[in-house]
BAVEXLUM-473539 format. One line per 10 residues: number of its first residue (from 1); their letters; for each residue y, z, x of C-alpha. Coordinates in steps of 0.5 Angstrom, whole numbers. Example, Ala and Ser with C-alpha at 12.3 -4.5 7.8 and 13.67 -1.06 7.14 Angstrom:
1 = AS = -9,16,25 | -2,14,27
END
This chain:
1 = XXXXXXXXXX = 150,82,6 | 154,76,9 | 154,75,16 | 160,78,18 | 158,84,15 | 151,83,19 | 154,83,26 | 156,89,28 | 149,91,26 | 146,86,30
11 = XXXXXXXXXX = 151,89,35 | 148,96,35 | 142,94,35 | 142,89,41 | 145,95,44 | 139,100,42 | 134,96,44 | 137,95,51 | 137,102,51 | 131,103,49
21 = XXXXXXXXXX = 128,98,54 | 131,101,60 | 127,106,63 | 121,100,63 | 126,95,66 | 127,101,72 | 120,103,72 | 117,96,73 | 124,94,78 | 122,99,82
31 = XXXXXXXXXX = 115,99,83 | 116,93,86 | 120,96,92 | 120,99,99 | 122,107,98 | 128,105,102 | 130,100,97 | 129,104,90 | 134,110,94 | 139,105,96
41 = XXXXXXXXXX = 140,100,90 | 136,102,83 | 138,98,79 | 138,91,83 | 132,86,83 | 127,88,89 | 128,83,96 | 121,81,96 | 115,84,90 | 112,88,95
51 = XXXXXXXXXX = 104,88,91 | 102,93,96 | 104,99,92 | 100,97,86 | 94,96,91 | 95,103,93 | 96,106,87 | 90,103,84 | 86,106,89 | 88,112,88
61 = XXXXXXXXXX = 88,112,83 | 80,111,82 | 82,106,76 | 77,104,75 | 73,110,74 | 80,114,70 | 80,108,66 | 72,108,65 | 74,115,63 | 78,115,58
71 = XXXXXXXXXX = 75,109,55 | 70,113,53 | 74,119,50 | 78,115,45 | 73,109,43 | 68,115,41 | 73,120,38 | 76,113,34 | 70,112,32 | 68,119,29
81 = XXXXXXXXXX = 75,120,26 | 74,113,22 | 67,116,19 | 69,123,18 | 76,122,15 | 73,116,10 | 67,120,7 | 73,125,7 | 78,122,3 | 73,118,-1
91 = XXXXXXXXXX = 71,124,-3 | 77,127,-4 | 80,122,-9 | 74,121,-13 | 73,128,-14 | 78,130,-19 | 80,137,-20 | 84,143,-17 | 79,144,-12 | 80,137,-10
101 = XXXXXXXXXX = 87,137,-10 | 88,143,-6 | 83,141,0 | 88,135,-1 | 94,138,0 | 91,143,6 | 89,137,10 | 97,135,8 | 99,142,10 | 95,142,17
111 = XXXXXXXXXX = 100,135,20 | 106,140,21 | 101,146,24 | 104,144,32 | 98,144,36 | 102,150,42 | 101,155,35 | 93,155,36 | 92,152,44 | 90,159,47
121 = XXXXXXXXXX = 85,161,41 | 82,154,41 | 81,154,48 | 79,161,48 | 73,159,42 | 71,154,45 | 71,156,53 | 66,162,49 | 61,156,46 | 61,153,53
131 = XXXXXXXXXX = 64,147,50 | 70,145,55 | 68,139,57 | 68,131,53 | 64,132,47 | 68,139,46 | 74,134,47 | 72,129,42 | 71,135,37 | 77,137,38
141 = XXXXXXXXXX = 80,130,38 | 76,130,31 | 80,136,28 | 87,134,29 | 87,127,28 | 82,128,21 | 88,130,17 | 93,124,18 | 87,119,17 | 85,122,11
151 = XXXXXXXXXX = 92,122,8 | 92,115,10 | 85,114,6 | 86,118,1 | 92,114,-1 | 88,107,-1 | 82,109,-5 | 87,112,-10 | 88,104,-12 | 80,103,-12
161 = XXXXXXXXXX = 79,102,-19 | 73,108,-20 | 68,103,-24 | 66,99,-18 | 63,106,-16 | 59,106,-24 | 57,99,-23 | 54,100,-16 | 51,106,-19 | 48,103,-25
171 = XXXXXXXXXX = 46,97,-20 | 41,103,-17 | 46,105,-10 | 46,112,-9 | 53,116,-7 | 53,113,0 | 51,106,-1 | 57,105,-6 | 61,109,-1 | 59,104,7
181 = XXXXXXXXXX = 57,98,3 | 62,97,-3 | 68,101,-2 | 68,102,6 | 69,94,7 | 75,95,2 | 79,99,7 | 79,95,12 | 86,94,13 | 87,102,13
191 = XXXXXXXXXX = 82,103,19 | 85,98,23 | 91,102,22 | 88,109,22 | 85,106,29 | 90,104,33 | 94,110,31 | 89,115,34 | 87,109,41 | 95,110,41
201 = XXXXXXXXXX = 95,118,41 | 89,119,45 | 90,115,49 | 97,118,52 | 95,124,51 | 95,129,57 | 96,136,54 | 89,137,51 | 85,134,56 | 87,138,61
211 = XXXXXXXXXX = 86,144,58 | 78,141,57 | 76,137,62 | 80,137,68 | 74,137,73 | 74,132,79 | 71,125,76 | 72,127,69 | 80,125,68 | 83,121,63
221 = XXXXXXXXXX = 89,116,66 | 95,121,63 | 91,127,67 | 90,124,73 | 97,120,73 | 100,127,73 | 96,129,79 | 98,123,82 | 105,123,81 | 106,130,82
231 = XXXXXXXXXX = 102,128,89 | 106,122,91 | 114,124,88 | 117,124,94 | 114,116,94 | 118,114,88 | 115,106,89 | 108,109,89 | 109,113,83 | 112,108,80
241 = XXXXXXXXXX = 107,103,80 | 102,109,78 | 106,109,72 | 105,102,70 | 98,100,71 | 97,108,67 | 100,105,61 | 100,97,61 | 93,98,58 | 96,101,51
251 = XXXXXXXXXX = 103,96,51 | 97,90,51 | 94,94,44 | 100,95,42 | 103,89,42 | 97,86,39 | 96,90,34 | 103,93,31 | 103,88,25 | 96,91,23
261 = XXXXXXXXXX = 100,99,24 | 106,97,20 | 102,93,14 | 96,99,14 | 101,104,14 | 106,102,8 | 99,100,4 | 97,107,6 | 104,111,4 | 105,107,-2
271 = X = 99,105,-6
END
C-alpha cells in the first residue's frame, strides 16, 4: 500500500487516538485545578498545578494501606492461577481423549458465562461457608480467571513435542517433575502474559470485591475509589486527583509490559 493510500488511514487513526486520550488529558488537567477552575474552563490548562489536591486525596484515600490491599489480592491470586491453570492445561493437552477434550471445551465455554448470571448464588454459597473475606476473593478470583489461562496455556503446550516428556520419564522423573522442571520453564512467555492479564483484571476490578470484602480496612483501590468519589463528587478536583493516583500504578505495568501482552497472546492463539 502506497503511501497516499495510507494517509487517510493515519488520519483516522490519529484521530481515534485523540479521542481515545481525551478523558485522560481532562482527568489529569483538571486534578491539578481549583473547583472554581474545573467549572469555569474544563479544557484549559490550570493557572498554577495545585499539588494540594493529591495531598489530600492521597490522605483520604489511606493509599497506602488500599494500595497495600490490593497488592496482596492480586499477586496471590496471580499466583495461584498461574499454578492451577499450567498443571490444568498441561493436563489437558497431554491427556488425549473425549474426556480431555470435552473439559477443554467447557473451560472454553465457561469464558462467555457473564459474571451478573451467577453473582447472587455465588455470594449466597459462600456467605454460608463464611468465606467473604480475602481468602474466599482469591478462590473466587481463581474460578473465573482459570478458563482464559488454561486456554492460553493449553494452546502453547500443544507445540511442546510429547517426547521431552518420554525422555524426562525414562531420565527417572515423575509427572510432576517433568511438568515444574522441564515443561514449566518453557512457558515462560505465556505466564508473563497470563499474569499481566489477570494483574490488569484483578486490579481494576470493583464488582466482585464489594460484594467479598467491603469491611473498613480491607478495601481494594477501585472499592475504596468508589467511596471516595461518591464522598467528594461535588469536589470535582479532589475526585479527580483521587481518580489518578488510584489507576497510575496499572498504566506503569501496563506500559512496561504490553510488548509481553501481545507476543503471548498471538503465541497462545495460534500454536
Amino acid at each position: 500500500m502506497g503511501r497516499k493510500k495510507r494517509f487517510p488511514l493515519e488520519i483516522l487513526g490519529i484521530i481515534l487516538a485523540l479521542l481515545w486520550l481525551s478523558p485522560f488529558y481532562l482527568m489529569i488537567v483538571n486534578s491539578f485545578k481549583t473547583k472554581k477552575e474545573i467549572f469555569s474552563d474544563t479544557l484549559r490548562l490550570p493557572e498554577t498545578f495545585n499539588l494540594e489536591n493529591y495531598r489530600t486525596a492521597f490522605e483520604q484515600l489511606d493509599f497506602m494501606k488500599t494500595f497495600f490491599n490490593s497488592i496482596l489480592i492480586t499477586v496471590i491470586s496471580v499466583a495461584v492461577i498461574i499454578f492451577f491453570s499450567s498443571m490444568a492445561a498441561y493436563a489437558l493437552s497431554r491427556a488425549k481423549g473425549k474426556v480431555s477434550t470435552v473439559l477443554f471445551f467447557v473451560f472454553v465455554a465457561a469464558m462467555l458465562v457473564p459474571f451478573q448470571s451467577v453473582m447472587i448464588p455465588l455470594i449466597s454459597i459462600f456467605g454460608q461457608a463464611e468465606m467473604l473475606n480475602r481468602a474466599g476473593l482469591i478462590f473466587m478470583y481463581l474460578g473465573f480467571g482459570s478458563s482464559l489461562s488454561i486456554f492460553l496455556y493449553h494452546g502453547t503446550l500443544n507445540s511442546i513435542p510429547k517426547s521431552l516428556d518420554e525422555a524426562a520419564i525414562i531420565d527417572g522423573a515423575n509427572k510432576f517433575q517433568v511438568f515444574w522442571y522441564i515443561i514449566f520453564p518453557m512457558l515462560k512467555p505465556i505466564t508473563v502474559t497470563v499474569a499481566i492479564l489477570n494483574t490488569i483484571w484483578i486490579w481494576n476490578d470493583y464488582l466482585l470485591p464489594s460484594l467479598v470484602v467491603n469491611q473498613e480496612g480491607m478495601q481494594t483501590i477501585p472499592l475504596k475509589m468508589f467511596f471516595f468519589f461518591g464522598e467528594y463528587t461535588k469536589q470535582w478536583h479532589l475526585a479527580l486527583a483521587g481518580l489518578t493516583i488510584a489507576i497510575l500504578p496499572v498504566i506503569i505495568f501496563y506500559f512496561f509490559a504490553q510488548r509481553q501482552i501481545i507476543k503471548g497472546v498471538s503465541e497462545g492463539a495460534v500454536k
